[in-house]
C-alpha positions in Angstrom: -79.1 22.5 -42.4 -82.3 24.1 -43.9 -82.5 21.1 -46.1 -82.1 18.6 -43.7 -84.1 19.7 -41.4 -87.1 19.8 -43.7 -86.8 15.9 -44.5 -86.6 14.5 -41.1 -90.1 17.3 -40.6 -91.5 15.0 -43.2 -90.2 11.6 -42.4 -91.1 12.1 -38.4 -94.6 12.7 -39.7 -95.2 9.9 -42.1 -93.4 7.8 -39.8 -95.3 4.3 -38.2 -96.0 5.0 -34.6 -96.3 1.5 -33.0 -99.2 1.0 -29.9 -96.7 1.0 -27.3 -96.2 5.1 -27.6 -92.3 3.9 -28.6 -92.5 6.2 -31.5 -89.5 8.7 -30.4 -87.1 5.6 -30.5 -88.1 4.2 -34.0 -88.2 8.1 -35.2 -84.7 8.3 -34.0 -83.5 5.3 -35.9 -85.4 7.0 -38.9 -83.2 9.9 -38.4 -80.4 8.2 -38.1 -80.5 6.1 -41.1 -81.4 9.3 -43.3 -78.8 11.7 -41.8 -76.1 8.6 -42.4 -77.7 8.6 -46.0 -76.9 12.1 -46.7 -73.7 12.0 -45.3 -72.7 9.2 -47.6 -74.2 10.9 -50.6 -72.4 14.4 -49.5 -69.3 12.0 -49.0 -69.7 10.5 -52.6 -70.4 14.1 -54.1 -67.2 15.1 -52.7 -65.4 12.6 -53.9 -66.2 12.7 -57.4 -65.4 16.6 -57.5 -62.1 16.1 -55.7 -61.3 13.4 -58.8 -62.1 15.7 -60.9 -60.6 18.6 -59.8 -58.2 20.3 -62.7 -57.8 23.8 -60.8 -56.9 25.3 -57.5 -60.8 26.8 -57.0 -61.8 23.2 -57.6 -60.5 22.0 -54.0 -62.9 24.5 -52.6 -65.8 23.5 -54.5 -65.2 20.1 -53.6 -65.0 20.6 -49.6 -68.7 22.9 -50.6 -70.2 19.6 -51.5 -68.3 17.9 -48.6 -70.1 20.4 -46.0 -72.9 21.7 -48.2 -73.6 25.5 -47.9 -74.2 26.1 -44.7 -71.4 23.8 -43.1 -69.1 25.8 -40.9 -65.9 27.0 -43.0 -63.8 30.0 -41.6 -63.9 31.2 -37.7 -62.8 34.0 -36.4 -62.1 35.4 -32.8 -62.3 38.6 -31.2 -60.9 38.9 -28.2 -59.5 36.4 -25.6 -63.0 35.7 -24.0 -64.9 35.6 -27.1 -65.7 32.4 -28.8 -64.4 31.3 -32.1 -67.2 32.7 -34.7 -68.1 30.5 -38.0 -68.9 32.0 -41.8 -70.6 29.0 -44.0 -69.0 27.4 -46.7 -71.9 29.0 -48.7 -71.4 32.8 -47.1 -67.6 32.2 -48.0 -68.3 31.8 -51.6 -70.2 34.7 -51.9 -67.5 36.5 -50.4 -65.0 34.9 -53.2 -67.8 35.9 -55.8 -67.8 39.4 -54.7 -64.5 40.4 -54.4 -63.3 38.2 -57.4 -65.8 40.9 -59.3 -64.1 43.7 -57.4 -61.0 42.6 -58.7 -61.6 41.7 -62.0 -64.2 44.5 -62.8 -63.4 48.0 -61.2 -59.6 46.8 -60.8 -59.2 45.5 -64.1 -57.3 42.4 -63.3 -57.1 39.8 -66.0 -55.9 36.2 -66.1 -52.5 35.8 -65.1 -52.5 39.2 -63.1 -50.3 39.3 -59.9 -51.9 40.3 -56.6 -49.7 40.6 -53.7 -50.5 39.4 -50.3 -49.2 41.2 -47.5 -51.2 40.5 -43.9 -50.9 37.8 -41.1 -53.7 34.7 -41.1 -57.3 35.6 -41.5 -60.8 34.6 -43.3 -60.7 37.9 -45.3 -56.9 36.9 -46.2 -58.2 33.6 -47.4 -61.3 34.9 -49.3 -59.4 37.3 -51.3 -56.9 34.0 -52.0 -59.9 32.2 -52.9 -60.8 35.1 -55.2 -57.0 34.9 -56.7 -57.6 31.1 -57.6 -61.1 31.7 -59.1 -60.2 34.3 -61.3 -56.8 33.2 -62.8 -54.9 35.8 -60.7 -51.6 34.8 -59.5 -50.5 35.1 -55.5 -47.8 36.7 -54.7 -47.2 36.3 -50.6 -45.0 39.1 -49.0 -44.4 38.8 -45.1 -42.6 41.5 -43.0 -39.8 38.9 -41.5 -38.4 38.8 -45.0 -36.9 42.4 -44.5 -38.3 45.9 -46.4 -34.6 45.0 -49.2 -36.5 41.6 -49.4 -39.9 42.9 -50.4 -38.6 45.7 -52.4 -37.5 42.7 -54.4 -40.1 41.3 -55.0 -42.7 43.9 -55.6 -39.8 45.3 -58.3 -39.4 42.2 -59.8 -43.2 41.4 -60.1 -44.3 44.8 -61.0 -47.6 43.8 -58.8 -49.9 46.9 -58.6 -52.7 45.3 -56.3 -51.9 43.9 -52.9 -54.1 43.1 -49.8 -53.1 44.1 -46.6 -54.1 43.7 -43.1 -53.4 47.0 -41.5 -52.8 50.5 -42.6 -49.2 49.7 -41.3 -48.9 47.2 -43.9 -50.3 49.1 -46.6 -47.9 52.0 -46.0 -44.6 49.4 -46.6 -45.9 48.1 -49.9 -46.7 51.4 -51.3 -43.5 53.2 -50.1 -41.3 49.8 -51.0 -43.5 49.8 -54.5 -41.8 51.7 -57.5 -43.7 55.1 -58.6 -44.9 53.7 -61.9 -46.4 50.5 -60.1 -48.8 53.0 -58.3 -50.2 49.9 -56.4 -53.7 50.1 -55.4 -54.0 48.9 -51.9 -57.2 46.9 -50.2 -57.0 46.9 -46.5 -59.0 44.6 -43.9 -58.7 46.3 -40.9 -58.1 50.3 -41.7 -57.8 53.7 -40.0 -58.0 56.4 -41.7 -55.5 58.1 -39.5 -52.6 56.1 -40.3 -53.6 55.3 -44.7 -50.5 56.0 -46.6 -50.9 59.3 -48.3 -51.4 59.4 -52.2 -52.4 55.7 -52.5 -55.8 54.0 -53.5 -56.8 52.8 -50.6 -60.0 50.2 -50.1 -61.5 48.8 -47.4 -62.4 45.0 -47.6 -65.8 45.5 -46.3 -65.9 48.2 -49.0 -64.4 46.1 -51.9 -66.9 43.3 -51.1 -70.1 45.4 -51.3 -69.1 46.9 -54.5 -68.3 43.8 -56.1 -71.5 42.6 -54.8 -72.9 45.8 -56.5 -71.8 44.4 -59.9 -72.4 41.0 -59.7 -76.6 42.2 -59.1 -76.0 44.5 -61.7 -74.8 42.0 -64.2 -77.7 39.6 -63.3 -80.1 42.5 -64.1 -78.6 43.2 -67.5 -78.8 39.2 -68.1 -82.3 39.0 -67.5 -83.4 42.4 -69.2 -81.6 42.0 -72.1 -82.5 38.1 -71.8 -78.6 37.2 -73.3 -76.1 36.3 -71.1 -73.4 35.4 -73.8 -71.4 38.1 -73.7 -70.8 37.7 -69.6 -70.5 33.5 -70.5 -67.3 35.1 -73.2 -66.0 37.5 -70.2 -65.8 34.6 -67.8 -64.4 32.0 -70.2 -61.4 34.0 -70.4 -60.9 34.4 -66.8 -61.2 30.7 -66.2 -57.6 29.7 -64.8 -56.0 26.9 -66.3 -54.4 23.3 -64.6 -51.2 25.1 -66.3 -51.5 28.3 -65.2 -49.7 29.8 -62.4 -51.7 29.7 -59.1 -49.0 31.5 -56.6 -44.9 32.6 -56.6 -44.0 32.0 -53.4 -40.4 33.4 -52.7 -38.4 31.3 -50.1 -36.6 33.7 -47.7 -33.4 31.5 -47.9 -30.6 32.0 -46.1 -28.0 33.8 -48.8 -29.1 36.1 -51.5 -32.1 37.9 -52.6 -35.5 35.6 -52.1 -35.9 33.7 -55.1 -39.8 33.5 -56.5 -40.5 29.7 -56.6 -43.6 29.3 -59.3 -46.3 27.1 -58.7 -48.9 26.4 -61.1 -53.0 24.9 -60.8 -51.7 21.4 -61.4 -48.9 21.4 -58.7 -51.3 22.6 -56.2 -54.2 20.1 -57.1 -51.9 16.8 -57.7 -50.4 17.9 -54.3 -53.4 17.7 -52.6 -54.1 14.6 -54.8 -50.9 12.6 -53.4 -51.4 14.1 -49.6 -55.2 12.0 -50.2 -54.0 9.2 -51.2 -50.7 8.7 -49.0 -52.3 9.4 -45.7 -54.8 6.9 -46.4 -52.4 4.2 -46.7 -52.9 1.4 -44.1 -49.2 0.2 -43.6 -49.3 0.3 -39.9 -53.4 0.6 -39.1 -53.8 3.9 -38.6 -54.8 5.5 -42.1 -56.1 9.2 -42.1 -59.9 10.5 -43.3 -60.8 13.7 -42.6 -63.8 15.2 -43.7 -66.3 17.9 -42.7 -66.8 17.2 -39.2 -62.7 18.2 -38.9 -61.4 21.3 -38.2 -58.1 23.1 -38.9 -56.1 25.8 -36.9 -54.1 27.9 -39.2 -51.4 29.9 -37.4 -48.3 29.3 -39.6 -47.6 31.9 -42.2 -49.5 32.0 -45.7 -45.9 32.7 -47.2 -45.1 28.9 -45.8 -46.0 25.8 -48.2 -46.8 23.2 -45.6 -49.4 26.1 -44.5 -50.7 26.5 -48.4 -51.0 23.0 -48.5 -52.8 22.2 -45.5 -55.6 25.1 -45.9 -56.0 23.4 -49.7 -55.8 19.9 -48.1 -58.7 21.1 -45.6 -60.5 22.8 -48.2 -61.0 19.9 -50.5 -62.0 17.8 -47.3 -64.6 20.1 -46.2 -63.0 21.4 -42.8 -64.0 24.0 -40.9 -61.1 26.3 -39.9 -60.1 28.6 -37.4 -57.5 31.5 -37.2 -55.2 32.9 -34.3 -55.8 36.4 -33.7 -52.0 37.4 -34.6 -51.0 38.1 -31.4 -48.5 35.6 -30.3 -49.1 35.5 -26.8 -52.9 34.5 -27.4 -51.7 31.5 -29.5 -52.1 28.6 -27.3 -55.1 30.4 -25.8 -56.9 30.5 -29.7 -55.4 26.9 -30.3 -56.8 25.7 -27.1 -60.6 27.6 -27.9 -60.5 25.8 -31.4 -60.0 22.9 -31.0 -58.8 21.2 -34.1 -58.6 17.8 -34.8 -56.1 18.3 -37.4 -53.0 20.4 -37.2 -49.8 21.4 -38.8 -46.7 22.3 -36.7 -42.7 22.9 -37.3 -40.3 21.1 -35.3 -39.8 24.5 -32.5 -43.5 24.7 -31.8 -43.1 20.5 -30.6 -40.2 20.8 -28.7 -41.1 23.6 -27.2 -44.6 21.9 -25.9 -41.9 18.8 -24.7 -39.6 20.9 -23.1 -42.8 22.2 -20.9 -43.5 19.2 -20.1 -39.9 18.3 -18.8 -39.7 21.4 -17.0 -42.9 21.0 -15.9 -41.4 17.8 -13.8 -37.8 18.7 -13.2 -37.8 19.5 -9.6 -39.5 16.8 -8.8 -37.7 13.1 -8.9 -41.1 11.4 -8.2 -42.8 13.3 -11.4 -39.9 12.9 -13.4 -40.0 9.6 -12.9 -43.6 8.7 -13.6 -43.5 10.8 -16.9 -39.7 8.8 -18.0 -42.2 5.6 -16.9 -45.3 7.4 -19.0 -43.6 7.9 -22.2 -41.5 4.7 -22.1 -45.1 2.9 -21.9 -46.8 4.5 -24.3 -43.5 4.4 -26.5 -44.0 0.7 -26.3 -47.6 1.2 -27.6 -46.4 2.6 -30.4 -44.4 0.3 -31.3 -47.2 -2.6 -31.4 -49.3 -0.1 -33.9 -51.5 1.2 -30.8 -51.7 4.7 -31.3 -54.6 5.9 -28.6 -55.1 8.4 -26.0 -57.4 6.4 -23.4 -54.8 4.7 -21.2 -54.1 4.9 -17.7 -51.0 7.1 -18.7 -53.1 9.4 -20.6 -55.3 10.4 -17.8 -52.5 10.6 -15.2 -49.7 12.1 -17.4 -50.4 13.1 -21.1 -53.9 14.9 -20.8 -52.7 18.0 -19.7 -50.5 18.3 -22.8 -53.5 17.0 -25.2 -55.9 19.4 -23.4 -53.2 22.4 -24.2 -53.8 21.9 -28.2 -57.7 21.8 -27.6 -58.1 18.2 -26.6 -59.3 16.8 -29.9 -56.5 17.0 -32.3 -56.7 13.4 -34.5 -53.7 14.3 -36.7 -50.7 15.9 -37.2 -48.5 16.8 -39.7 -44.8 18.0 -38.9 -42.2 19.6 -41.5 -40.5 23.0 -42.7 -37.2 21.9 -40.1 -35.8 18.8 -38.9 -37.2 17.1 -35.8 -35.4 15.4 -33.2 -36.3 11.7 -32.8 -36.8 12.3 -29.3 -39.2 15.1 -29.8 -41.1 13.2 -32.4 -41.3 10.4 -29.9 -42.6 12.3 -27.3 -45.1 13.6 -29.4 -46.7 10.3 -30.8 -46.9 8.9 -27.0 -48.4 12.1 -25.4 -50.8 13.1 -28.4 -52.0 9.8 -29.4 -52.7 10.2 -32.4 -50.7 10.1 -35.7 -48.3 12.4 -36.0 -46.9 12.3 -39.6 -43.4 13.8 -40.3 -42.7 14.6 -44.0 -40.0 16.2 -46.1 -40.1 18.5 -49.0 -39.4 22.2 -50.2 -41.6 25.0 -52.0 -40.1 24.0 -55.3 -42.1 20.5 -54.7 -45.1 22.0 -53.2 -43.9 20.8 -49.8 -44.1 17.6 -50.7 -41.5 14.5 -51.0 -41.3 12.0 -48.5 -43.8 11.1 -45.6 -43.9 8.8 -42.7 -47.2 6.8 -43.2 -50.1 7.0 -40.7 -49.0 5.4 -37.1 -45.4 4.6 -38.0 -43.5 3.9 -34.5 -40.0 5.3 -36.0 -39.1 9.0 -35.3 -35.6 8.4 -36.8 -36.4 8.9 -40.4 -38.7 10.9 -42.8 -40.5 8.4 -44.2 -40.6 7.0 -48.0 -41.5 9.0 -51.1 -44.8 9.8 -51.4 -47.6 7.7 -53.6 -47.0 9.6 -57.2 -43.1 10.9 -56.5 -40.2 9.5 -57.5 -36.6 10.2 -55.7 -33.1 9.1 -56.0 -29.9 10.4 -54.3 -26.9 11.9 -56.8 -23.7 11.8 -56.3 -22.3 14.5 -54.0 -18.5 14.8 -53.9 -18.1 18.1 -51.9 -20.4 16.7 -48.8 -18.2 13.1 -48.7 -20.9 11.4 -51.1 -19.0 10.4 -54.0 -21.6 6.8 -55.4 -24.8 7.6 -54.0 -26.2 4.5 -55.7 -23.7 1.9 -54.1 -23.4 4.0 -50.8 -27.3 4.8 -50.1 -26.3 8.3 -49.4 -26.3 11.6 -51.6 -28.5 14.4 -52.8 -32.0 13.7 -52.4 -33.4 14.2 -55.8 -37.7 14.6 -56.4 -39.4 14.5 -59.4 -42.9 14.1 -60.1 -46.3 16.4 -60.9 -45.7 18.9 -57.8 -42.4 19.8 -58.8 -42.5 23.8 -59.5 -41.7 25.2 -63.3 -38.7 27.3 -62.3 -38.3 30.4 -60.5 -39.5 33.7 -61.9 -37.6 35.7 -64.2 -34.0 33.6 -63.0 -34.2 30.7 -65.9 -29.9 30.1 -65.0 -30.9 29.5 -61.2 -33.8 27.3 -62.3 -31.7 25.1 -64.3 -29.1 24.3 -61.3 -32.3 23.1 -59.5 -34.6 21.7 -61.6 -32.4 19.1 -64.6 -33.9 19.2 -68.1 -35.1 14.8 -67.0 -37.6 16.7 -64.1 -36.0 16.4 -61.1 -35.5 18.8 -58.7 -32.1 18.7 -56.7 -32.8 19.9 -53.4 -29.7 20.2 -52.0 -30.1 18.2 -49.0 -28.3 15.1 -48.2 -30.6 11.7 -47.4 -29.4 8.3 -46.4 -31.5 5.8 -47.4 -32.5 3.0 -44.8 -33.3 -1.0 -44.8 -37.1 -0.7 -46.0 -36.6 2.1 -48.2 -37.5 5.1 -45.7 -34.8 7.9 -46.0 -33.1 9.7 -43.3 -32.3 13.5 -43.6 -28.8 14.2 -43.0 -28.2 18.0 -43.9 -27.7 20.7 -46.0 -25.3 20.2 -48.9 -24.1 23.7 -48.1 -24.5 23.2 -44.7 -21.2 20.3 -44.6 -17.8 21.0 -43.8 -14.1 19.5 -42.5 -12.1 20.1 -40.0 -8.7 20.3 -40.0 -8.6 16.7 -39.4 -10.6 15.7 -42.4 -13.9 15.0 -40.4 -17.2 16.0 -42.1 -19.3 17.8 -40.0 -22.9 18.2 -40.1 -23.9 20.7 -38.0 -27.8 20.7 -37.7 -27.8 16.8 -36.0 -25.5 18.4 -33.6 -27.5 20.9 -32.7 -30.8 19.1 -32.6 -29.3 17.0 -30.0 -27.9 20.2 -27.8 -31.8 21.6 -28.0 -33.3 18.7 -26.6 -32.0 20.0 -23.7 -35.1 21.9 -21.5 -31.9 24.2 -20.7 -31.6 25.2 -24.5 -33.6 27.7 -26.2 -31.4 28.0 -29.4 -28.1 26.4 -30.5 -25.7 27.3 -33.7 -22.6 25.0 -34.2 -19.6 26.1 -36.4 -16.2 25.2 -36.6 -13.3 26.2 -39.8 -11.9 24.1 -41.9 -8.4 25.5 -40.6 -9.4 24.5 -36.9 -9.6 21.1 -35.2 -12.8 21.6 -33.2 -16.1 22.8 -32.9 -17.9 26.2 -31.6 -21.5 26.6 -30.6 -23.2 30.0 -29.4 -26.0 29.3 -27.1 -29.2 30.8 -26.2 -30.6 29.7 -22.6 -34.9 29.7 -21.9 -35.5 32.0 -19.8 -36.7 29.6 -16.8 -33.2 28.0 -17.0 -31.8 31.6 -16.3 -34.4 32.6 -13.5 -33.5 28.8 -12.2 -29.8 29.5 -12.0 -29.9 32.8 -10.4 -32.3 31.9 -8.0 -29.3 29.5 -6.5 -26.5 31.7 -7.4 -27.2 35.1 -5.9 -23.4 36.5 -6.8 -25.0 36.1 -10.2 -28.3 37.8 -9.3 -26.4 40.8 -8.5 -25.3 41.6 -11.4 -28.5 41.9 -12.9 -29.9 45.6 -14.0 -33.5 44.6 -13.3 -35.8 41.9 -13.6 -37.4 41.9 -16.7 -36.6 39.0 -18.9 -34.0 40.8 -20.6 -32.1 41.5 -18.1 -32.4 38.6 -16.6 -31.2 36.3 -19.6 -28.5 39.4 -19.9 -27.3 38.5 -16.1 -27.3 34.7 -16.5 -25.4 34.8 -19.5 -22.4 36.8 -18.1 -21.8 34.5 -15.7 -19.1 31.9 -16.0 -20.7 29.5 -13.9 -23.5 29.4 -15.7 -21.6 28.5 -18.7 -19.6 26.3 -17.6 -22.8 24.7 -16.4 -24.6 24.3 -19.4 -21.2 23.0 -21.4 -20.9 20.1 -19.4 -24.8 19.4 -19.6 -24.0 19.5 -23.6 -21.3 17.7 -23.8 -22.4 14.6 -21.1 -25.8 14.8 -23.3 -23.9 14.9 -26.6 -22.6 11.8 -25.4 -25.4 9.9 -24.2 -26.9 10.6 -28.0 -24.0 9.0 -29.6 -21.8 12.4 -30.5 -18.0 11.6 -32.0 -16.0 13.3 -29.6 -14.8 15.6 -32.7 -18.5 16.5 -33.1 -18.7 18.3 -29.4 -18.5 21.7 -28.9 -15.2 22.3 -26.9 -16.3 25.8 -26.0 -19.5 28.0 -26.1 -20.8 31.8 -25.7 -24.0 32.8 -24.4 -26.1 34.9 -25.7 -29.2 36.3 -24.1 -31.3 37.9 -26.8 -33.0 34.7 -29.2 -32.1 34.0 -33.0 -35.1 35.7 -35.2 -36.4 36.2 -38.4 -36.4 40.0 -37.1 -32.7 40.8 -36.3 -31.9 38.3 -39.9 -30.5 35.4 -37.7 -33.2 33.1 -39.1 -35.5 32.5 -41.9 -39.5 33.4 -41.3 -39.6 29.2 -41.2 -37.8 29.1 -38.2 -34.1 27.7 -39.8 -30.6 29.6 -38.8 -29.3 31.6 -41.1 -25.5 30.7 -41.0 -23.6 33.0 -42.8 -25.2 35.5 -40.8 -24.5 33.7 -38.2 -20.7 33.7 -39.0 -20.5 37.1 -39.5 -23.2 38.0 -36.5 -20.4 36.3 -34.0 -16.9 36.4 -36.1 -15.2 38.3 -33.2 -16.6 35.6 -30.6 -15.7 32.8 -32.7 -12.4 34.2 -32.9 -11.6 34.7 -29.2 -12.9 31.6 -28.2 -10.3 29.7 -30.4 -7.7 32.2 -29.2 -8.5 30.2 -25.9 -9.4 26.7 -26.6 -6.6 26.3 -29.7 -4.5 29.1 -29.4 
């Protein structure tokens, strides 16, 4: 601000002071007309270098002349009561300077080196990413939900021997999961010494930034006493990534098998963030999307997740400022909330669980139900006229409190990684009012595919393809999809320049995905819809009959069961040998505590009252299920269930589906074969019963 603030000195004093002492007003306009200047021309500059961008580091450089050097870029936060702290844009970059030396001087990394990332959300994790892209060193995010047989994958397959890691904790999994020739070399951001993994080279962050720093003076001091810089010029040549170069292997957790290592490459990144520019600015329904440096970004998802990657690039190259959550999960709402972002990503739970809040929030009252059914059904209305706003009448009395929970200026959303319910989406676009963009994609496209556009009433669809991608659905004949072309219904198939260049060291598994012709078959089924938006159906894998010949597809059903506020969790099965369906259910917690409270035969049979054992109690009682069956099944039917695609009978279960006891994927999706084997015996006596 330096800058700016000298020009307006200069300009105030040169400026024409008419008699009537109004001189503060016409300075004023003065300043306004030169700051609007220089945000144009910063606006311009950015602009050019995001055209031009050919790398990954590019995007950054771009947002740099978006918010100039001292623009806020990464905040941090302490503790629950301290504010969220800002490093400039031009601070960050020395940081990425610095430790990009560290790496590729005492290290010894070269171009095309892996560096494994092993550490929850943070501005030193991004810095040393930024260092990655700089240099030509390839990411390689590991994430404890994936499992230690999981990461000992990966770090075998990879042969990385650097990795970053938040905490001494971390550090000590990669080097005992690492083989002994990889002898990986370990830089930690928050360490103590008491708990370092003994035998490994061990650097702090702090520590690998101030010798990198160390170098980079020392190489400026060589340049100008020896007065020939060529030799450095040669050095960083060579390090200089590549558009074709890989940028980051990010392996998918999936839900069968060992994780497979999806590569991404400068290009994909780039033309990704490209496309998400250019798509969110379309006008279709009057609500297009600019962000620039005056946004800001909360980043809470995991690194590991694409629509995360994409979104920090996407904010990057725009110039945003960004904030990170603290880790702990508890504090989340409470760092969202401190933030304040205007711009957000978010998978489907984190929505519906902010909906189901709200319903809750209401449900002993008929009066407050009532004016928030009236609420949403007003605002739904909006929508549907291409008013997307938050200053109605029904804002102020209803929806503030739910805008005020994300930090109370949040201008955009964008929703993937999971389906969505249409109801959840709904309530979403009426409460936040703003656009809330839902989009469909997988790492092997860089997250991308399809996108709702900007303000786009419908929440029964995923949108069309993206500006720059091409789909088309193929035929399917094990998920009842036998002429995708005459029946508007198949595999979704995506080509175009985010698709990924194969999985690492697996060339036979690459093929089934990606077809020598570019696409990539990701294995879901879409349905496309009169004004060519698509509809997201299921997995291919996902499908299967019943005895009777009925296709199932089990994740509408159970998106439908979760909305709900009763529902926590859902997973709906049924055999192909059987003429009905299963589901094993997972109450909230308040529906448990709401039950007891009126049944007190129930209460009894708790051990305690922590939330264990309440959910424990609640879901041993019969009433309780029978309860929440028929709520399913009348529900199920209001939402336009076949009857053959109700549960018939269900099992409670008290303790939640996680990535952590391998019942779902770090992205929040059920892992079903799991799943089938978790609750064989259950699934089994409850057919015993129901079709015996």
């Amino acid at each position: 601000m330096g800058g700016t603030v000298s020009t307006l000195s200069n300009a105030r004093s040169n400026s024409y002071c008419p008699k009537d002492g109004a001189c503060g007003s016409s300075n004023e306009v003065l300043k306004s007309n030169l700051v609007e200047q220089q945000s144009g021309g910063k606006q311009q500059a950015q602009q050019k270098a995001l055209a031009e961008a050919r790398v990954t580091f590019d995007l950054f450089l771009a947002g740099l002349e978006a918010a100039s050097h001292d623009g806020p870029c990464l905040g941090t936060r302490q503790t629950a009561s301290a504010p969220f702290v800002y490093s400039t844009y031009g601070e960050v970059l020395q940081e990425v300077r610095a430790m990009a030396a560290y790496l590729t001087g005492p290290l010894g990394l070269t171009r095309g080196s892996f560096v494994g990332t092993f550490s929850s959300n943070s501005a030193s994790l991004v810095v040393l990413e930024l260092a990655c892209y700089s240099s030509g060193l390839v990411i390689v995010p590991l994430y404890d939900t994936l499992g230690r047989e999981a990461c000992s994958h990966i770090l075998q397959e990879t042969q990385l021997n650097v990795a970053f890691c938040r905490s001494d904790k971390q550090a000590a999994t990669v080097f005992e999961l690492g083989s002994a020739e990889q002898a990986i070399r370990l830089i930690v951001a928050e360490p103590s010494e008491a708990e370092q993994p003994a035998g490994a080279a061990v650097i702090s962050y702090v520590d690998a930034i101030a010798k990198g720093r160390e170098l980079l003076q020392q190489r400026r001091e060589q340049k100008e006493n020896s007065g020939d810089g060529q030799q450095q010029e040669d050095a960083d040549a060579n390090r200089r990534p590549q558009p074709s170069d890989l940028a980051v292997i990010c392996y998918t957790s999936g839900t069968t098998g060992q994780p497979k290592g999806v590569m991404l490459t400068n290009d994909n990144l780039v033309k990704g963030v490209h496309l998400v520019t250019d798509t969110i600015k379309e006008d279709t329904f009057k609500h297009s999307v600019e962000l620039n440096s005056s946004d800001r970004y909360f980043s809470y998802l995991p690194m590991a997740h694409i629509l995360e990657r994409m979104c920090q690039l996407f904010a990057f190259a725009h110039g945003l400022s960004m904030g990170f959550f603290r880790g702990d999960r508890a504090g989340l709402m409470d760092d969202l909330r401190e933030c304040q972002p205007t711009f957000m990503a978010a998978v489907p739970k984190v929505l519906s669980r902010i909906r189901e809040r709200a319903l809750t929030a209401v449900s002993g009252s008929r009066l407050k139900s009532a004016i928030l059914d009236t609420a949403l059904s007003r605002k739904s209305r909006r929508l549907s006229q291409l008013r997307v706003d938050k200053d109605t009448l029904w804002d102020r009395l209803v929806f503030r409190r739910v805008q005020e929970g994300l930090g109370g200026r949040v201008r955009f959303v964008a929703v993937g990684g999971a389906p969505i319910s249409a109801d959840t989406l709904n309530f979403v676009k009426a409460a936040l009012g703003c656009p809330v963009v839902q989009g469909f994609g997988q790492t092997e496209t860089c997250g991308l595919g399809l996108c709702q556009r900007p303000g786009d009433p419908a929440s029964n669809h995923t949108g069309r393809p993206m500006l720059g991608i091409e789909v088309r659905l193929a035929d399917a004949p094990d998920a009842d999809c036998p002429n995708a072309e005459a029946d508007g219904r198949g595999e979704l198939c995506i080509r175009g320049p985010t698709c990924f260049a194969g999985y690492f060291k697996q060339p036979e598994r690459s093929a089934e995905t990606l077809d020598s012709d570019g696409w990539v078959h990701t294995g879901d089924i879409a349905q496309l819809l009169p004004g060519g938006s698509y509809r997201i159906v299921d997995r291919v894998k996902h499908l299967f009959k019943l005895a009777q010949g009925e296709y199932i597809a089990p994740e509408k059903i159970e998106l439908v069961y979760c909305l709900n506020p009763a529902i926590d969790q859902v997973f709906v099965d049924g055999r192909s040998e059987r003429s009905c369906l299963l589901g094993i259910v997972v109450p909230t917690l308040d529906a448990a505590k709401a039950w007891l409270a009126k049944n007190p035969a129930d209460t009894a049979a708790a051990a305690g009252d922590s939330p264990p054992e309440l959910l424990a109690a609640a879901c041993g009682s019969a009433g309780f299920k029978a309860h929440l069956l028929g709520e399913l099944q009348q529900l199920g039917k209001q939402k336009g269930l076949q009857s053959f695609e109700q549960v018939k009978a269900i099992l409670l279960h008290p303790e939640p589906f996680s990535a952590e006891n391998d019942l779902m994927t770090p992205t929040m999706k059920l892992k079903r074969p799991q799943l089938r084997k978790r609750f064989a015996d259950a699934f089994d006596a409850m057919y015993a019963e129901v079709e015996p």
